[in-house]
N, C-alpha and C positions, 0 to 999 in steps of 0.2 A: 481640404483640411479635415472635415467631419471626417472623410472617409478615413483616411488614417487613423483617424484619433479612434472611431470603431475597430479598424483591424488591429489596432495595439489591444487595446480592449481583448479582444477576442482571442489574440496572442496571449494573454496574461489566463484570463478562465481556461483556454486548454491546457495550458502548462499548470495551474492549478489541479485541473483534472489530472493528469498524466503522472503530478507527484500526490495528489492521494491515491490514483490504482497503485502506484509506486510502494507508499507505505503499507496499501492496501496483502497487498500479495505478500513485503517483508513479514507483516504480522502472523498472517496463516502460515507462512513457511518457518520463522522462527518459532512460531507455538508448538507444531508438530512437532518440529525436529528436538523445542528442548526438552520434551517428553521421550524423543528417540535415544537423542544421542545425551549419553549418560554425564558428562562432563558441560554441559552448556548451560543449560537451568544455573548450577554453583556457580558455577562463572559468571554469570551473568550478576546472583546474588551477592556475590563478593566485591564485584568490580561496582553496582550502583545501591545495594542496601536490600533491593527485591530484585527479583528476575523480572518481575512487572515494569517497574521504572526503569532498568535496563533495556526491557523491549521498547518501552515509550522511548526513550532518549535514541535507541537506535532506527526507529520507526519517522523519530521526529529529521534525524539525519536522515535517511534513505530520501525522505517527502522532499528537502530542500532540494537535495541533488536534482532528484527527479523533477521537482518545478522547474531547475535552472534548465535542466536538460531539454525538455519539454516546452521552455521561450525559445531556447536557441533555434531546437528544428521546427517552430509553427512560423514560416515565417509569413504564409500565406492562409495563415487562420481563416477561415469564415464562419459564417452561421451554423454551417453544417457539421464544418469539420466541430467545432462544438459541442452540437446535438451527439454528434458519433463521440467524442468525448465522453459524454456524459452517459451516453446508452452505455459503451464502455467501463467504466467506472460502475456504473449501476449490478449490472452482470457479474463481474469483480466483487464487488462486495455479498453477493447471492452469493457466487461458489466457496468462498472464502467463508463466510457460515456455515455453507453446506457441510465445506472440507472438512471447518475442528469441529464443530458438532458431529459429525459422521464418525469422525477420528477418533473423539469420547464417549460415545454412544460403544462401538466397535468395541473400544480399551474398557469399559467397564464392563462389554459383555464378557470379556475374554478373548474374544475371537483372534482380537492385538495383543500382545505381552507387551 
């Protein structure tokens, strides 16, 4: 019974995991893109008051899915597959820095239009 009751456990923290890299990647890629693509930023700002709480409310959807997504295929969670979760998740959030930082860095030098 313990045991189960750990692998549910373990089940829930990677799907955890799995819907923040989820939101994780939505945010870098929505940030980039609504600095690219010239109609998505307004859209966004019309559709929720900011393009910022737009991306949150879209970010906070992506997380759900990706959590449910993320229970359904752990079905044999374990410690590890967690650790690897998390290493995962952690790396995600580095490049995801890296990317809009780099991105803004770039666009203010010019190098981006």
């Amino acid at each position: 019974m313990e045991q189960l009751q750990s692998n549910k456990n373990e089940r829930i923290n990677v799907a955890l995991a799995v819907g923040a890299i989820g939101a994780a990647v939505f945010v870098t890629l929505i940030t980039i893109a609504g600095e690219e693509i010239s109609w998505l930023k307004p859209w966004l700002k019309d559709q929720h008051y900011h393009h910022w709480i737009g991306k949150g409310i879209w970010a906070g959807i992506t997380f759900v899915i990706a959590t449910i997504l993320g229970y359904l295929f752990s079905k044999k969670a374990t410690a590890d597959t967690l650790a690897r979760a998390i290493l995962v998740l952690s790396y995600t959030l580095i490049l995801g820095t890296l990317a809009i930082s780099g991105f803004f860095v770039l666009h203010f030098l010019k190098i981006i239009q």
